[in-house]
mmCIF file of the N, C-alpha and C atoms, coordinates in Angstrom:
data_MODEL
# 
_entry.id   MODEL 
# 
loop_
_atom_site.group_PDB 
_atom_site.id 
_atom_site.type_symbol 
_atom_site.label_atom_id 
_atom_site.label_alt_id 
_atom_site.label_comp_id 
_atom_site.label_asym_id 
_atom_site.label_entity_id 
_atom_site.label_seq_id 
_atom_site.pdbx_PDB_ins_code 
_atom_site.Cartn_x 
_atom_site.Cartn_y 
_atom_site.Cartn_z 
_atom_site.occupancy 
_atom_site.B_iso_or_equiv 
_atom_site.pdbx_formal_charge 
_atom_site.auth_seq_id 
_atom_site.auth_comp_id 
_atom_site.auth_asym_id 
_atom_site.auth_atom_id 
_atom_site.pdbx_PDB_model_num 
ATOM 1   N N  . UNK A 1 1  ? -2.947  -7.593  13.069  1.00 0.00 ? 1  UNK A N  1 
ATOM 2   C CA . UNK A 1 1  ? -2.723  -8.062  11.726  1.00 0.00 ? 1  UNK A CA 1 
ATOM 3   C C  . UNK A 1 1  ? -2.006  -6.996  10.901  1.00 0.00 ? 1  UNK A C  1 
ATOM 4   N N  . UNK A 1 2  ? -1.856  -5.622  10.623  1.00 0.00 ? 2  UNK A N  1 
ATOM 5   C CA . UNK A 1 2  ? -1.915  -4.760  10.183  1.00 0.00 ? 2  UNK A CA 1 
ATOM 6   C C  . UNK A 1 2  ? -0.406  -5.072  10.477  1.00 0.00 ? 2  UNK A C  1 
ATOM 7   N N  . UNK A 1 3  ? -0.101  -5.029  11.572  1.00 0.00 ? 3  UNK A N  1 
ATOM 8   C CA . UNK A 1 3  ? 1.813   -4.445  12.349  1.00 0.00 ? 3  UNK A CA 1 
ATOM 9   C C  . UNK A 1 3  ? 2.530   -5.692  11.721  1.00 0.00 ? 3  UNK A C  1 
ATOM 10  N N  . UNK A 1 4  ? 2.129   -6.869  11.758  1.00 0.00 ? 4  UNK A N  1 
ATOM 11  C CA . UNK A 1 4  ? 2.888   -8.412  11.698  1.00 0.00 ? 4  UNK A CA 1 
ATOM 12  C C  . UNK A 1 4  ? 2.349   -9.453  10.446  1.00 0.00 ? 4  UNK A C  1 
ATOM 13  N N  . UNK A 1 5  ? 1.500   -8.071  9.376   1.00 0.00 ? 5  UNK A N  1 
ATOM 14  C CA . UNK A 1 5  ? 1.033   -9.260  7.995   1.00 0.00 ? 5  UNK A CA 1 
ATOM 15  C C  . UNK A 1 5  ? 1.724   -7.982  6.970   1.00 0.00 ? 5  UNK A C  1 
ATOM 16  N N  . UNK A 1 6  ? 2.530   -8.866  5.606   1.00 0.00 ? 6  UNK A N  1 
ATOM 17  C CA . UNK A 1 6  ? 3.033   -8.136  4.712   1.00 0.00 ? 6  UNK A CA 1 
ATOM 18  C C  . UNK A 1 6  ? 2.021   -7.503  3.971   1.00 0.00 ? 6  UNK A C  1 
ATOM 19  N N  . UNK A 1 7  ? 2.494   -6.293  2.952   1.00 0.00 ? 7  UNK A N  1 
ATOM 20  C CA . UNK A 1 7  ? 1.873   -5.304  2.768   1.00 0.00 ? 7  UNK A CA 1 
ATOM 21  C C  . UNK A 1 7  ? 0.382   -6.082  1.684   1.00 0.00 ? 7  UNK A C  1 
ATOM 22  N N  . UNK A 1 8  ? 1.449   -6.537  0.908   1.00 0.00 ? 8  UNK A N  1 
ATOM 23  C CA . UNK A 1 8  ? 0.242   -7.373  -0.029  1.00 0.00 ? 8  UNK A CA 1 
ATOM 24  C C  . UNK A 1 8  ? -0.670  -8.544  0.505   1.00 0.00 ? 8  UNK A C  1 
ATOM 25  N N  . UNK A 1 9  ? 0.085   -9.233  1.554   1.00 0.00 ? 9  UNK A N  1 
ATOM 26  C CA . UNK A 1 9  ? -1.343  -10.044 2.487   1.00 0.00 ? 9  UNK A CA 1 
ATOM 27  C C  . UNK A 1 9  ? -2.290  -9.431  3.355   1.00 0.00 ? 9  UNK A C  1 
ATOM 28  N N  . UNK A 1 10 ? -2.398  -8.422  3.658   1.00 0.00 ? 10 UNK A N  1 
ATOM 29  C CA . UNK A 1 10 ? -3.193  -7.662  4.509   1.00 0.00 ? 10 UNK A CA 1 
ATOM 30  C C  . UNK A 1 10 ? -4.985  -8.039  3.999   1.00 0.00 ? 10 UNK A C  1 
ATOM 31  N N  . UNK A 1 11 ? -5.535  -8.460  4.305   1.00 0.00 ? 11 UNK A N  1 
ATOM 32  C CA . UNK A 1 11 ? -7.158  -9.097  4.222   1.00 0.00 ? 11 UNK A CA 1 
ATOM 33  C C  . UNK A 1 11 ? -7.842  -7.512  4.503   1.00 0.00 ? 11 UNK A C  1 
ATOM 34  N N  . UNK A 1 12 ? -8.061  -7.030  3.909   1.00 0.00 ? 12 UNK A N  1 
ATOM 35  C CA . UNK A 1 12 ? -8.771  -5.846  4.056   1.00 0.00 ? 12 UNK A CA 1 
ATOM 36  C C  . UNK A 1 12 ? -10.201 -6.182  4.034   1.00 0.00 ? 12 UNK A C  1 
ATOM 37  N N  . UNK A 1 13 ? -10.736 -6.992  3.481   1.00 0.00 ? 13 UNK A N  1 
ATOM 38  C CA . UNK A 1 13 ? -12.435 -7.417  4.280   1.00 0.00 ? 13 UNK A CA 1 
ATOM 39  C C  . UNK A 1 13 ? -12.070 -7.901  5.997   1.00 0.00 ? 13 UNK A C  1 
ATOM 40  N N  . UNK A 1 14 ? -11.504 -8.392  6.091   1.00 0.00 ? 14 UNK A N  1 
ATOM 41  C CA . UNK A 1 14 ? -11.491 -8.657  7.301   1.00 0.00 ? 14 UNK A CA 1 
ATOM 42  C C  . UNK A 1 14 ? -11.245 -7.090  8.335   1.00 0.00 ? 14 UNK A C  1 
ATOM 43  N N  . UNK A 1 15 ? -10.550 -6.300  7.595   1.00 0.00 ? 15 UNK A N  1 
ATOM 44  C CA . UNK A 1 15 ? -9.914  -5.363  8.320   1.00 0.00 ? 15 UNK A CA 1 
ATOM 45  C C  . UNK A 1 15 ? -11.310 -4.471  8.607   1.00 0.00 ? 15 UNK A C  1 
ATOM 46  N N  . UNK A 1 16 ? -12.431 -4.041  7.139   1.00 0.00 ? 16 UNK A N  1 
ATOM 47  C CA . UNK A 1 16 ? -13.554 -3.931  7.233   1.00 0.00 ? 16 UNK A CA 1 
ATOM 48  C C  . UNK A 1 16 ? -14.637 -4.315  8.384   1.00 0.00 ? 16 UNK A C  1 
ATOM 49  N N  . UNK A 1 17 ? -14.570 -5.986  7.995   1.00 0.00 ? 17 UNK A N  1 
ATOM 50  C CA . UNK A 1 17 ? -15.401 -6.111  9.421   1.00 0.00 ? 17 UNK A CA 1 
ATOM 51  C C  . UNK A 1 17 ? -15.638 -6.338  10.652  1.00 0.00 ? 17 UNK A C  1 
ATOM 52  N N  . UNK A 1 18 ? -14.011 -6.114  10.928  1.00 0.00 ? 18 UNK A N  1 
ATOM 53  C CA . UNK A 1 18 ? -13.808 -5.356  12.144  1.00 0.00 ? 18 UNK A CA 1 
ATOM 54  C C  . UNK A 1 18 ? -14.017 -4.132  12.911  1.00 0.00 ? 18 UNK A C  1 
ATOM 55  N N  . UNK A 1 19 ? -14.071 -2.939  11.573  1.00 0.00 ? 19 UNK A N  1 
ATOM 56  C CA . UNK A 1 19 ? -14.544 -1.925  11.723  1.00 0.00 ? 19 UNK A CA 1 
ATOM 57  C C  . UNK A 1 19 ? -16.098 -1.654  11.956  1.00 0.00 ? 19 UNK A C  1 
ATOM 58  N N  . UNK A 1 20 ? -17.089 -2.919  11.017  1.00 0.00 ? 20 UNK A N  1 
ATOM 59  C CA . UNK A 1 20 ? -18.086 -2.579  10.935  1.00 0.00 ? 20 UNK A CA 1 
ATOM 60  C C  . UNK A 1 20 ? -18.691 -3.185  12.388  1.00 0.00 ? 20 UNK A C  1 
ATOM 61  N N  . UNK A 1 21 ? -17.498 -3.881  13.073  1.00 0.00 ? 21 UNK A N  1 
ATOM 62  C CA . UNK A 1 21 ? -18.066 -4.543  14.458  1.00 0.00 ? 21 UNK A CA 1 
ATOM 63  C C  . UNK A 1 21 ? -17.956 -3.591  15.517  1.00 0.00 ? 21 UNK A C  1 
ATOM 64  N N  . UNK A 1 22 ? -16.699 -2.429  15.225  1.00 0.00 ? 22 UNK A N  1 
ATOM 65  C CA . UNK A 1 22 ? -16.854 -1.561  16.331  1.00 0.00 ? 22 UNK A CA 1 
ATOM 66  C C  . UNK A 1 22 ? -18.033 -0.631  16.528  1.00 0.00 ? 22 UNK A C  1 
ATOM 67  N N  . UNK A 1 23 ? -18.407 -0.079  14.918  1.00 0.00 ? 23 UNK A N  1 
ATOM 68  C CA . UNK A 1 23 ? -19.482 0.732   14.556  1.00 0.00 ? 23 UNK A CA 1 
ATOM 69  C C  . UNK A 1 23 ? -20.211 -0.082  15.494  1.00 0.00 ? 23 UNK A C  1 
ATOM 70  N N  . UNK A 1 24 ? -21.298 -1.197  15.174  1.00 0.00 ? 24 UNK A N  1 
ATOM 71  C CA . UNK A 1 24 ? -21.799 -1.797  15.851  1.00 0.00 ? 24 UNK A CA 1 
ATOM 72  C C  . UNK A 1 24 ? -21.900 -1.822  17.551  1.00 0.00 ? 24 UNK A C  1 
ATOM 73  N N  . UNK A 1 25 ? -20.935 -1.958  18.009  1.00 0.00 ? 25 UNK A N  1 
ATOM 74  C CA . UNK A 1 25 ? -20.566 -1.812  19.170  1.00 0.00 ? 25 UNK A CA 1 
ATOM 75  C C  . UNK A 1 25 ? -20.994 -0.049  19.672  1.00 0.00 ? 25 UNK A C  1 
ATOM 76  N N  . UNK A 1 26 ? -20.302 0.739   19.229  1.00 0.00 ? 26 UNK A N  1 
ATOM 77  C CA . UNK A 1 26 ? -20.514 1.704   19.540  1.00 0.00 ? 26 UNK A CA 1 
ATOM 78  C C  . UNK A 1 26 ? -22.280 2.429   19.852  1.00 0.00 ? 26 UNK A C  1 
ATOM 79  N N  . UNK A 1 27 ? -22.675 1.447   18.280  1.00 0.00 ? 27 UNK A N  1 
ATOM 80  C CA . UNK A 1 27 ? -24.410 1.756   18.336  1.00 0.00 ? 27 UNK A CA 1 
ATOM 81  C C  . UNK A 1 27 ? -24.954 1.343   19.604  1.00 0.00 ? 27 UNK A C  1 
ATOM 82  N N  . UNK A 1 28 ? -24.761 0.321   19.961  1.00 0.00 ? 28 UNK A N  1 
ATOM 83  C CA . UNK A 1 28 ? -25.573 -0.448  21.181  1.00 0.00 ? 28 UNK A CA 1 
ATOM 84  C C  . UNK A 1 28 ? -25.094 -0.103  22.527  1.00 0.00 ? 28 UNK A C  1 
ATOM 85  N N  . UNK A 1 29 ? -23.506 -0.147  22.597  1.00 0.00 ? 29 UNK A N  1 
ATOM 86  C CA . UNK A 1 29 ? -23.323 0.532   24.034  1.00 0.00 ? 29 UNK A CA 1 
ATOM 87  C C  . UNK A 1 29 ? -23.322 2.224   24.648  1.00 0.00 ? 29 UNK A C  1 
ATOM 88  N N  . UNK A 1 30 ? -23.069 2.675   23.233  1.00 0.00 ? 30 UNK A N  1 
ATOM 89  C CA . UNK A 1 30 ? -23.464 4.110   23.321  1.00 0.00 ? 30 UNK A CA 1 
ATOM 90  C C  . UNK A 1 30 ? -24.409 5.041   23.642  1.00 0.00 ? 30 UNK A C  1 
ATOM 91  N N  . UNK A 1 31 ? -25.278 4.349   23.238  1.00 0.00 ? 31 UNK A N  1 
ATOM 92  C CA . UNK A 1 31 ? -26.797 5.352   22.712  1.00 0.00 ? 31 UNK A CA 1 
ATOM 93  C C  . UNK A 1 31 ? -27.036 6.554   23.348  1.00 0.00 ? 31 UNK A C  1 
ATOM 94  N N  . UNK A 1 32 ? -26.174 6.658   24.720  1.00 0.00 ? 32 UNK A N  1 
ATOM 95  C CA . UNK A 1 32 ? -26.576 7.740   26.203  1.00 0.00 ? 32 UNK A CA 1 
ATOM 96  C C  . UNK A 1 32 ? -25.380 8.873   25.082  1.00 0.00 ? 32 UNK A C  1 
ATOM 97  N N  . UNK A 1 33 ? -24.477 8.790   24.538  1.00 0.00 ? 33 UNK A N  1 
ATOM 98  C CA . UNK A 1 33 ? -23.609 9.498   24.225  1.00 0.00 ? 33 UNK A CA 1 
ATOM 99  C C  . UNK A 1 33 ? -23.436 10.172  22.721  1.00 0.00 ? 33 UNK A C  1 
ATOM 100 N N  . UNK A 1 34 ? -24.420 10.702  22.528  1.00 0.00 ? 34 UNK A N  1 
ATOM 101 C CA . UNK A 1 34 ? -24.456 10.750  21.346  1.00 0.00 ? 34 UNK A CA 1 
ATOM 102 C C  . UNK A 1 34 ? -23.154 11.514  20.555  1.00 0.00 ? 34 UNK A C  1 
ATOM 103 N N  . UNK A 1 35 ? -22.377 12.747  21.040  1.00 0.00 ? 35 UNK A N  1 
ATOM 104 C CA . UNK A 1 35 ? -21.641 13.004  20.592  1.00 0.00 ? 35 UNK A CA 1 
ATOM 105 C C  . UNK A 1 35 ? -20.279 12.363  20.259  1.00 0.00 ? 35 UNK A C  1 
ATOM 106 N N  . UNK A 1 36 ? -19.998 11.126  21.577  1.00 0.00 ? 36 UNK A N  1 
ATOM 107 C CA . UNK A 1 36 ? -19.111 9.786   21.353  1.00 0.00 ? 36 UNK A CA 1 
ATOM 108 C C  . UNK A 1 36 ? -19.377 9.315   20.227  1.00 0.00 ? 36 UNK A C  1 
ATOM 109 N N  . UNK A 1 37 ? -20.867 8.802   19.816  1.00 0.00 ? 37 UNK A N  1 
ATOM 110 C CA . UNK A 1 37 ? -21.199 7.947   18.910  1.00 0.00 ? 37 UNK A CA 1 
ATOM 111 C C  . UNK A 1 37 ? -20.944 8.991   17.589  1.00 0.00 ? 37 UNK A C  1 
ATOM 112 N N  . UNK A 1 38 ? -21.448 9.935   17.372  1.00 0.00 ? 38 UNK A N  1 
ATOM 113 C CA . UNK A 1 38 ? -21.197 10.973  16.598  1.00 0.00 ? 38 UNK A CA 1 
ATOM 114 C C  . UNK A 1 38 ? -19.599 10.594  15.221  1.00 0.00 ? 38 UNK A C  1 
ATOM 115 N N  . UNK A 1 39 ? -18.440 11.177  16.726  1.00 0.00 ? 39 UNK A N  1 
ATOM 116 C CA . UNK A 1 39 ? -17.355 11.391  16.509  1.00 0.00 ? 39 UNK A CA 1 
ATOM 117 C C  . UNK A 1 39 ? -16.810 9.693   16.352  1.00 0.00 ? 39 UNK A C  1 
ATOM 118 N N  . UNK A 1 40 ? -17.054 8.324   16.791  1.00 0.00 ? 40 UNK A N  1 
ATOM 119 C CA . UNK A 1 40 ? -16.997 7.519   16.674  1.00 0.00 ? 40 UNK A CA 1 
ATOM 120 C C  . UNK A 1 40 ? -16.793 6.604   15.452  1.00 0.00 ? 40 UNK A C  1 
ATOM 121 N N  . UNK A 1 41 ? -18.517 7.412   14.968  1.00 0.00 ? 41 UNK A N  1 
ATOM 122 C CA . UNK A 1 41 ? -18.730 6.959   13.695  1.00 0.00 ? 41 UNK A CA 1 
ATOM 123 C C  . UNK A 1 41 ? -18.244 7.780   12.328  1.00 0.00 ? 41 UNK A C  1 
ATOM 124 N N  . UNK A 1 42 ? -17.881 8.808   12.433  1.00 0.00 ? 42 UNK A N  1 
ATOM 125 C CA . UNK A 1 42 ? -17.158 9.807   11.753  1.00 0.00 ? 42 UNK A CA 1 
ATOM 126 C C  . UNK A 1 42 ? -15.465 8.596   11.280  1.00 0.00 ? 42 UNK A C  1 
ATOM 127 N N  . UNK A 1 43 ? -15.012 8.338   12.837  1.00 0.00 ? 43 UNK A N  1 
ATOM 128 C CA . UNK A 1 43 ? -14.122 7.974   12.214  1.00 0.00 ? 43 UNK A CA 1 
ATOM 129 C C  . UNK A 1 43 ? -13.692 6.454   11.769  1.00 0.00 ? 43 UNK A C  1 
ATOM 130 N N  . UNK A 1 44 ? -14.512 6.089   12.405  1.00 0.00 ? 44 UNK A N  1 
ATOM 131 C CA . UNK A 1 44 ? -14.799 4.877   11.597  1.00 0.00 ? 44 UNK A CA 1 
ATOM 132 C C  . UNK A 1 44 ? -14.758 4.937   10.174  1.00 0.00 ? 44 UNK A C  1 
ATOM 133 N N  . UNK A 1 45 ? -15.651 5.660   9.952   1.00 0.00 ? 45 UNK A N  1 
ATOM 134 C CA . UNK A 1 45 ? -15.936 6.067   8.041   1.00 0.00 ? 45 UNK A CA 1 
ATOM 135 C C  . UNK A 1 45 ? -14.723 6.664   7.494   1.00 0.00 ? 45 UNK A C  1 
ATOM 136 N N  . UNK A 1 46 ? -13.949 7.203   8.076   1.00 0.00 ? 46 UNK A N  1 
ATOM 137 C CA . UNK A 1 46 ? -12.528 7.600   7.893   1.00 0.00 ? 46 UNK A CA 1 
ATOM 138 C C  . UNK A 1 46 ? -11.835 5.988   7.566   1.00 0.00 ? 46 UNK A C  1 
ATOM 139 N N  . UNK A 1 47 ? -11.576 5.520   8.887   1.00 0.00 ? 47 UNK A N  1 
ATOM 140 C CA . UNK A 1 47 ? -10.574 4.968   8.538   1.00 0.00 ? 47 UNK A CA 1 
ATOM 141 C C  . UNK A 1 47 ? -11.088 3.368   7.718   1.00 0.00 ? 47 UNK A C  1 
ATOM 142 N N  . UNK A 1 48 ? -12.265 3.322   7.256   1.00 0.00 ? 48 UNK A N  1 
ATOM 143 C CA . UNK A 1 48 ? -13.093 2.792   6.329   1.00 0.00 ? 48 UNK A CA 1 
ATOM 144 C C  . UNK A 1 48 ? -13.006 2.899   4.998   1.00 0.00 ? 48 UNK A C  1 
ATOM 145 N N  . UNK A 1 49 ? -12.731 4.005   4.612   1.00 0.00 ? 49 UNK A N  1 
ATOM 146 C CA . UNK A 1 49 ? -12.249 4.842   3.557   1.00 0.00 ? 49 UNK A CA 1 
ATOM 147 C C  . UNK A 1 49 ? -10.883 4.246   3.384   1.00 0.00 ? 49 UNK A C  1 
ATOM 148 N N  . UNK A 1 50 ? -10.212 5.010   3.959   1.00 0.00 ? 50 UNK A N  1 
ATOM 149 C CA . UNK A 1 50 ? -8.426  4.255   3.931   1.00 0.00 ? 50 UNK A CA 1 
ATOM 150 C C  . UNK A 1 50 ? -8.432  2.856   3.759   1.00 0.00 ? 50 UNK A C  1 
ATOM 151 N N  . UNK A 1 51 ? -9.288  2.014   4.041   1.00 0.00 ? 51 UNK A N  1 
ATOM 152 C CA . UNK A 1 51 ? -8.894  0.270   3.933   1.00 0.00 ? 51 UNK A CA 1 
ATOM 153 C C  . UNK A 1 51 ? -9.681  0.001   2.734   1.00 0.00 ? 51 UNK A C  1 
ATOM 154 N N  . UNK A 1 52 ? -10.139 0.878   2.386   1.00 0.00 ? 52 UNK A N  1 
ATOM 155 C CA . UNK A 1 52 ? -10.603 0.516   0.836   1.00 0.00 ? 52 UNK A CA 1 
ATOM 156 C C  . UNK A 1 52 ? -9.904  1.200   -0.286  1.00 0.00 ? 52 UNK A C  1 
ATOM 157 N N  . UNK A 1 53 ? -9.609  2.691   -0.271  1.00 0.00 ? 53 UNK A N  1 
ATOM 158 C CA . UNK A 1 53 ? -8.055  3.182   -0.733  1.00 0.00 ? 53 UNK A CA 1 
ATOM 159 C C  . UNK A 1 53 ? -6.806  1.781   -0.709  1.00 0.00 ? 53 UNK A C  1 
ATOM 160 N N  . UNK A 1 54 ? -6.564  1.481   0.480   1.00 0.00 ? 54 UNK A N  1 
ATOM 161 C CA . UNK A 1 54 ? -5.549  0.599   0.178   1.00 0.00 ? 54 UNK A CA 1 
ATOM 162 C C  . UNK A 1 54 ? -5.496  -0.741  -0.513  1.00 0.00 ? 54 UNK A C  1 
ATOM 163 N N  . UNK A 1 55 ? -6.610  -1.040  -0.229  1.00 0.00 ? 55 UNK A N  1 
ATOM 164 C CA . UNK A 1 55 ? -7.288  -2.523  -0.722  1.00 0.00 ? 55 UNK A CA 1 
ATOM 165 C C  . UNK A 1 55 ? -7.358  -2.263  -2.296  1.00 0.00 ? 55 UNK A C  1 
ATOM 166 N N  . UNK A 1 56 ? -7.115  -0.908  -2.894  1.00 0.00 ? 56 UNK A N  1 
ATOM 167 C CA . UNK A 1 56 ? -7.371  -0.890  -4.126  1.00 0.00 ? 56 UNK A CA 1 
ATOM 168 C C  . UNK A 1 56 ? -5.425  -0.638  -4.735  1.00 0.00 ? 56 UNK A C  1 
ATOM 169 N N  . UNK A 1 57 ? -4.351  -0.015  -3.932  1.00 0.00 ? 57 UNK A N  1 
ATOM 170 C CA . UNK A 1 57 ? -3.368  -0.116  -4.207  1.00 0.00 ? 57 UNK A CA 1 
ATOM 171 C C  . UNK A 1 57 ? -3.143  -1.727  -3.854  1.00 0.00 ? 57 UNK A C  1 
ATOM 172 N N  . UNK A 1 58 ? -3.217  -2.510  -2.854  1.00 0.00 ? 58 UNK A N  1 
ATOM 173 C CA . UNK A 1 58 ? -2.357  -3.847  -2.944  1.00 0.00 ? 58 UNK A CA 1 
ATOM 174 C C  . UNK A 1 58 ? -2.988  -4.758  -4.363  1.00 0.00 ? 58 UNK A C  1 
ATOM 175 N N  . UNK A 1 59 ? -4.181  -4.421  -4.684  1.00 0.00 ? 59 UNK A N  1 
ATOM 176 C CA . UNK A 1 59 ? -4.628  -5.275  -5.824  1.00 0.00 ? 59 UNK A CA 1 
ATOM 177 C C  . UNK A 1 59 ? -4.264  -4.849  -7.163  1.00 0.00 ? 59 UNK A C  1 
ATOM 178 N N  . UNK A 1 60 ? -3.544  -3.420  -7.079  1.00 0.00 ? 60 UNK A N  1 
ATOM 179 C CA . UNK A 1 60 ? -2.882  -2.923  -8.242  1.00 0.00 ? 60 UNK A CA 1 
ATOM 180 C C  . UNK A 1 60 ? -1.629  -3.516  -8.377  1.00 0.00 ? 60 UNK A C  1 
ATOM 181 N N  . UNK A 1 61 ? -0.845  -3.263  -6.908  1.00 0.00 ? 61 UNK A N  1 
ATOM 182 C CA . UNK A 1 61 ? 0.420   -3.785  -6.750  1.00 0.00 ? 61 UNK A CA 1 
ATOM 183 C C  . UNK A 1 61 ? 0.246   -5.467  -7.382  1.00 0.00 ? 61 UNK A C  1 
ATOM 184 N N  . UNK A 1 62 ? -0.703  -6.370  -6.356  1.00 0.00 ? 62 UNK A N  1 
ATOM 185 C CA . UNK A 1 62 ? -0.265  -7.551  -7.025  1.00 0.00 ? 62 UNK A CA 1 
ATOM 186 C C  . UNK A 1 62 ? -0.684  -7.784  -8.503  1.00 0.00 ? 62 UNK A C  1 
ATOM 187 N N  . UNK A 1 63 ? -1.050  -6.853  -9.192  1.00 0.00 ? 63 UNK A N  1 
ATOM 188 C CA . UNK A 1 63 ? -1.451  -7.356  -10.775 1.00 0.00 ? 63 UNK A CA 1 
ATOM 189 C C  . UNK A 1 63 ? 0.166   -7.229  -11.229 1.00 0.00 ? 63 UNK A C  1 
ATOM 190 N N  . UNK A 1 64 ? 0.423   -6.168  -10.715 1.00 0.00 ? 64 UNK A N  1 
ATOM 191 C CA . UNK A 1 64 ? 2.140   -5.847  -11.636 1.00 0.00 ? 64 UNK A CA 1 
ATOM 192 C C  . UNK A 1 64 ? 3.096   -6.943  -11.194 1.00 0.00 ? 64 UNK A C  1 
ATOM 193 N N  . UNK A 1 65 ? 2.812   -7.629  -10.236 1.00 0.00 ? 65 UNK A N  1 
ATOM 194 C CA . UNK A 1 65 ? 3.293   -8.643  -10.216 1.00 0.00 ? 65 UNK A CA 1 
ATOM 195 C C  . UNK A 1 65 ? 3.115   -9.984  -11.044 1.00 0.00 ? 65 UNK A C  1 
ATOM 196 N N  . UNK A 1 66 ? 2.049   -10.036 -11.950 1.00 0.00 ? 66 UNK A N  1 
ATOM 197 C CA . UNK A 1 66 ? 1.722   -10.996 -12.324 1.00 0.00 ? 66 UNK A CA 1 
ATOM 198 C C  . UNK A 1 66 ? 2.533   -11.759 -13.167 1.00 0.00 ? 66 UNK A C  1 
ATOM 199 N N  . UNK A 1 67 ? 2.935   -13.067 -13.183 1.00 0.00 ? 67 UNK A N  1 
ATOM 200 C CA . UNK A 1 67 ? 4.014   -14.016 -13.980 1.00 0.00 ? 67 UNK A CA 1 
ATOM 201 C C  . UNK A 1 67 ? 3.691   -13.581 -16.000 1.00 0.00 ? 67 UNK A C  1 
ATOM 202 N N  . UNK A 1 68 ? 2.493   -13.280 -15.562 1.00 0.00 ? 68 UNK A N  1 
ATOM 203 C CA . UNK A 1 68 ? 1.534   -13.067 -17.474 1.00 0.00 ? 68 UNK A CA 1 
ATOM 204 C C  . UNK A 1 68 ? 2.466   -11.682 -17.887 1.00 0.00 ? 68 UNK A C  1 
ATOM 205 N N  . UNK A 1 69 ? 2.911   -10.597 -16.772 1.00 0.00 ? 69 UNK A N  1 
ATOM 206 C CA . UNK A 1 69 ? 3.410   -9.819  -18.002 1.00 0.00 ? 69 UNK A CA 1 
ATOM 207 C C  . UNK A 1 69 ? 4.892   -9.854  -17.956 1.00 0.00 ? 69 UNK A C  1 
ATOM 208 N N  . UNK A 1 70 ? 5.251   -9.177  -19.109 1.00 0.00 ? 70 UNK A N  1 
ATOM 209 C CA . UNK A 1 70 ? 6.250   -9.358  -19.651 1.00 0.00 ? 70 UNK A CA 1 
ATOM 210 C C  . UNK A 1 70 ? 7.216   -8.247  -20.204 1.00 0.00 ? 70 UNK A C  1 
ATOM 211 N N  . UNK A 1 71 ? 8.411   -8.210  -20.122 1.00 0.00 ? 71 UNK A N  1 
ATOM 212 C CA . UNK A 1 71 ? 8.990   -7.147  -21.030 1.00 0.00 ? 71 UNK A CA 1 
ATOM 213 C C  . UNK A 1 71 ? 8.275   -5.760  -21.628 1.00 0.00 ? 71 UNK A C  1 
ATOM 214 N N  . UNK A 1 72 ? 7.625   -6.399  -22.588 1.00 0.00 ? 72 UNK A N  1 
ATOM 215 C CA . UNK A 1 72 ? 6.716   -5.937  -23.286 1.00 0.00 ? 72 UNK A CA 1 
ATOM 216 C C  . UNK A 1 72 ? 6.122   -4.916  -23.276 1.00 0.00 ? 72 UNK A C  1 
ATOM 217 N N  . UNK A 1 73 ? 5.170   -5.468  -21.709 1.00 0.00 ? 73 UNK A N  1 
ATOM 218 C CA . UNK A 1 73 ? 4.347   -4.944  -21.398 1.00 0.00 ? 73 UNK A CA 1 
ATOM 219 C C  . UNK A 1 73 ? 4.583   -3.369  -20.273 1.00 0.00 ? 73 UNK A C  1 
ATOM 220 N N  . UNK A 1 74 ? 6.132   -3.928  -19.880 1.00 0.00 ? 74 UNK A N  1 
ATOM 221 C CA . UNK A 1 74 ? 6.378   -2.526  -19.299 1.00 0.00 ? 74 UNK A CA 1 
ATOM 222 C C  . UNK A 1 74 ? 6.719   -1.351  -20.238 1.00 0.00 ? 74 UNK A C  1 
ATOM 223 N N  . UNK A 1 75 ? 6.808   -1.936  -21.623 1.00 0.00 ? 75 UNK A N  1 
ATOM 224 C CA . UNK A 1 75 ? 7.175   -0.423  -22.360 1.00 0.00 ? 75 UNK A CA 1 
ATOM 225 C C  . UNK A 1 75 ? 6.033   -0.038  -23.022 1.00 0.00 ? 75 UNK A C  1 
# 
């Protein structure tokens, strides 16, 4: 979704709970590995972070798009 959806359609809950499915994943098939799971979940929370960073630029981006402002409002 990320490579082949435009910048402002990108579903970032979805992108979320995908992430929160690997976390998941990792918990249950892991458990023997703790330093996997460790470093796993580290970056998970990383790149968890970033889809909520971005999720907060595309919802900025589409406000400035909005038909409501005007002239006006850019000066």
């Amino acid at each position: 979704m990320c490579y082949n959806t435009p910048f402002l359609n990108l579903d970032t809950q979805m992108i979320i709970k995908s992430i929160l499915k690997v976390m998941k994943y990792i918990d249950e098939k892991l458990p023997q590995h703790e330093f996997v799971q460790r470093q796993s979940r580290a970056i998970c929370k990383i790149i968890q972070t970033q889809v909520k960073e971005t999720n907060l630029i595309i919802e900025f981006v589409k406000d400035l798009r909005r038909d409501s402002l005007q002239a006006r409002h850019w000066m």
